[in-house]
N, C-alpha and C positions, 0 to 999 in steps of 0.2 A: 718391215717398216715400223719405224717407234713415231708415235706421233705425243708432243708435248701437250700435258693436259695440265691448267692449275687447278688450285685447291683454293680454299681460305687460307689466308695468313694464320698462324698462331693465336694470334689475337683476338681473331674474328671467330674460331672455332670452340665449337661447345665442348664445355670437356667430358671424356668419353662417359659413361652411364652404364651401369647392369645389361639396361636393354640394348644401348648400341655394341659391346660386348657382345650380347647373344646372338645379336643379328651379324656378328661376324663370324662368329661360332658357324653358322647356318646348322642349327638343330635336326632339320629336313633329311641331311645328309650323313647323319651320323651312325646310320641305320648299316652303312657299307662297313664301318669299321667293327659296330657290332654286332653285324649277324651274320661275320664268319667267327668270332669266338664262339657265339653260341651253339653253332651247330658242332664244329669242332669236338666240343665240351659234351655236348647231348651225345656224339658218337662215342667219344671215350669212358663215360659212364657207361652207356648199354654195352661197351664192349669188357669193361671191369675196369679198368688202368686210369679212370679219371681222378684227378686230383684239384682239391679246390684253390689252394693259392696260386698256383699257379698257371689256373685256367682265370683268376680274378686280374691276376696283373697282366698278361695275354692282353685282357679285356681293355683294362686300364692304358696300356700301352698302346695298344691299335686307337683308340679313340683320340689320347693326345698327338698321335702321329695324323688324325684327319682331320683334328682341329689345327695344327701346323699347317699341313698342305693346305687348309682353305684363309687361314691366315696370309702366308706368303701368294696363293693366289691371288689374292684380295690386293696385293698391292702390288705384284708384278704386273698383271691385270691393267693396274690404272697407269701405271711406269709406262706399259709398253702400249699404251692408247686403244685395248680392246675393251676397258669401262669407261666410258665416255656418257655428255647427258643422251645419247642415242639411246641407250642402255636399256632391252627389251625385259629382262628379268629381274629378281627382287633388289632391291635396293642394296649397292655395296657399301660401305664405309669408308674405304680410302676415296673413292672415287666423290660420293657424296659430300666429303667434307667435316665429316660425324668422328672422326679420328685421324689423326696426323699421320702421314706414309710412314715415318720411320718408327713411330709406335706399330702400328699393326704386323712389319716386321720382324721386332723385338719379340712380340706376342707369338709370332712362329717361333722364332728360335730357341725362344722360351718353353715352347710346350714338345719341342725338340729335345733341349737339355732334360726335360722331365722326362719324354720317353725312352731316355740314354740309361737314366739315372732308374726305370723300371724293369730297363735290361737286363742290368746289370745282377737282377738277382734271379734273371730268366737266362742270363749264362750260367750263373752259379748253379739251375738245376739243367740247363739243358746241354751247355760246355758251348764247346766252340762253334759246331754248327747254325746255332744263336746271333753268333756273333755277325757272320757272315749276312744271315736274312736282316738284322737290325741296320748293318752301314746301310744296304742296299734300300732297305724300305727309307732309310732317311734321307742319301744323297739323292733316289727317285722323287722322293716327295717333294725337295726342295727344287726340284732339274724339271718339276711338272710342268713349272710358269717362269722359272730362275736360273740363273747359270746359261754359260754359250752357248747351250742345245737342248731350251724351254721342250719338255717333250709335247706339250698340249700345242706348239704351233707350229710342230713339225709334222703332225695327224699321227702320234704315240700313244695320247692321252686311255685311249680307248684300251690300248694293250697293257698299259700301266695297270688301272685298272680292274683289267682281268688277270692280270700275272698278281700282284702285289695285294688285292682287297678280295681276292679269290684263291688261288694258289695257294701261294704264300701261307695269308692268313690264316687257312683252313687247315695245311697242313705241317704248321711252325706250331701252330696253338694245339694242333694232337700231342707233336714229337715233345714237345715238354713238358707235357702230362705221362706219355706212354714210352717215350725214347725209343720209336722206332714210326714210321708212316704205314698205316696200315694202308693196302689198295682200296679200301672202302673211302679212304681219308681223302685220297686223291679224285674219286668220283663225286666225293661230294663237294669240292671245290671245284666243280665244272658250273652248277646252276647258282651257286651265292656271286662268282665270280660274274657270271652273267647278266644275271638281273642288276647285281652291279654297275657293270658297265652301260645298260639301260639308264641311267641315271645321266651317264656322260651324253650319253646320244642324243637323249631329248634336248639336255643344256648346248650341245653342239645345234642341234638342226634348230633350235628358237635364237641362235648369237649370230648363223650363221652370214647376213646381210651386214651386221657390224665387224663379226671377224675377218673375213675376209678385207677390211676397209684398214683394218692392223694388223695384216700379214700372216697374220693367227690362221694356218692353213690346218683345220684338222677334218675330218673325213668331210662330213658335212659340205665343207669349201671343195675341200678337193674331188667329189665325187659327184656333187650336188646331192640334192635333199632328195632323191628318187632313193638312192644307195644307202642312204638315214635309214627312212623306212624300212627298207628290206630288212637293215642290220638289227634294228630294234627286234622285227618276227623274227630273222631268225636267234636271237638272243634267245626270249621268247617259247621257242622249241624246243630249242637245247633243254632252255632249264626244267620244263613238262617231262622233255624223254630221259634226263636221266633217273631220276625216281624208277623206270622200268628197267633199265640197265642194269643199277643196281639190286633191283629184285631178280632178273634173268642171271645173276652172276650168284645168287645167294649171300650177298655181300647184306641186306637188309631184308624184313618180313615181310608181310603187306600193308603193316601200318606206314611204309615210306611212302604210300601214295595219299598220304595225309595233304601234301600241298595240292593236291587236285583241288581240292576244297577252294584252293583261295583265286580260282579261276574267271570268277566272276570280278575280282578287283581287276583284271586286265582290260574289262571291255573301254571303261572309260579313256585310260591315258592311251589306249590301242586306236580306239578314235578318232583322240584328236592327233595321232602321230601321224595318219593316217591321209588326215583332213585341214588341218589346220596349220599355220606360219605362226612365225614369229611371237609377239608377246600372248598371245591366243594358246601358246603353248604352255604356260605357266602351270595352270593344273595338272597336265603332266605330269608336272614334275614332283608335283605332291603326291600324285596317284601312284605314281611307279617307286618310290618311297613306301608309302602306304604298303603297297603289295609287297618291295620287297624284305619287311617286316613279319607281315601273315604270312607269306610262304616259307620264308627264315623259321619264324619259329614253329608252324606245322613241321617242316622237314625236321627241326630238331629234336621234335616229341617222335614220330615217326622214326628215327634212326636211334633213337636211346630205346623203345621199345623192342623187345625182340619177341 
């Protein structure tokens, strides 16, 4: 269901600013795009094969690929009437008024073309297998909230997420430093992929009383907010147990259980996930952010040590 929402006219509209800019950015979230280079990066150095350009533009490209997706979210979003003034989380841009639809657009496709254009010298060291994870992360990113089968309201979002800001990420950003996936590479794209997705989940189970009201069916709607919960613990767990995986397989030392440390960041957004609805959830969302930064880079020091 698309429900028509308007804007200011052109006229009426402030023209855009640094800040309204960043607030489209959403900063908060940028942490998914890069803290699967990092860790990636931290593995291939402890393992010898790491290389710096091309763990920088790795970097540089996953970031303009989530400032993209939260661009075109931000206006698919308000297109398809799931930002509305109901709107329980921070402030959006398109929806508010603070920048025109068809700019914020451009602004995706824009930071699109730049990520095309950072590829392009990440096929040149990594070849065609490059090539392949690049369409895919881009026609995914744009097909999140865009195109005839938005994955975020068909209840995708969450796999997207963990396949593409975990997977993916972790083990695109090795192969073109090391040109080859080590098995270590792919265990450590289980918990960045995770906590990741962590991110979705809270954003789903706080939208959930709106989305559902514009067809936006992602777990949350579709499961109800009991099965939120669950998925968040066990996101959660996953990402605690593989640290010992990886230590039982001799694939890392015992400095991999560096992210235990950051354990105590869970209790907050663990309770209000736990406890609380809708805009009550907002710190959440920073906390599980938060955490999944300090656990990113503990496990990055942890797997470059040996």
């Amino acid at each position: 269901m698309t429900t028509l929402v308007s804007t200011p006219p052109d006229a009426a509209r402030p023209r855009p600013t640094l800040k309204t800019w960043l607030m489209a950015v959403r900063p908060k979230t940028l942490t998914a795009g890069a803290v699967p280079v990092l860790v990636a990066t931290a593995l291939a150095y402890g393992d010898g094969v790491g290389r710096l350009l091309p763990a920088l533009a790795a970097l540089v490209g996953a970031v303009l690929i989530q400032i993209g997706t939260n661009f075109i979210n931000d206006f698919y979003d308000f297109k398809k009437g799931a930002d509305t003034e109901e709107r329980l989380g921070p402030k959006r841009v398109t929806q508010s008024g603070l920048i025109a639809p068809g700019t914020v657009l451009l602004g995706g496709l824009g930071c699109f073309a730049l990520a095309t254009l950072v590829g392009l010298y990440l096929v040149a060291v990594g070849g065609w297998p490059i090539v392949a994870i690049g369409v895919a992360s881009l026609v995914c990113g744009y097909a999140y909230t865009g195109g005839p089968f938005p994955l975020a309201y068909l209840g995708l979002g969450d796999l997207f997420v963990l396949i593409f800001f975990g997977i993916v990420a972790v083990t695109g950003t090795y192969y073109v430093q090391a040109g080859v996936v080590s098995p270590a590479a792919w265990w450590a794209s289980v918990p960045v992929g995770a906590i990741g997705t962590c991110l979705i989940v809270v954003n789903n189970q706080r939208d959930a009383s709106t989305d559902v009201k514009a067809g936006k069916r992602t777990m949350a709607v579709r499961f109800g907010q009991g099965f939120g919960r669950f998925e968040y613990v066990l996101l959660l767990v996953v990402s605690y147990v593989t640290p010992f995986v990886l230590y039982a397989r001799g694939d890392a030392s015992a400095w991999v259980f560096l992210p235990l440390l950051s354990l105590p960041l869970v209790v907050p957004p663990l309770k209000l996930m736990l406890k609380a609805q809708g805009a009550a959830l907002n710190p959440a969302l920073g906390g599980t952010a938060k955490l999944q930064m300090v656990f990113g880079l503990l496990f990055a020091v942890g797997l470059y040590l040996r």
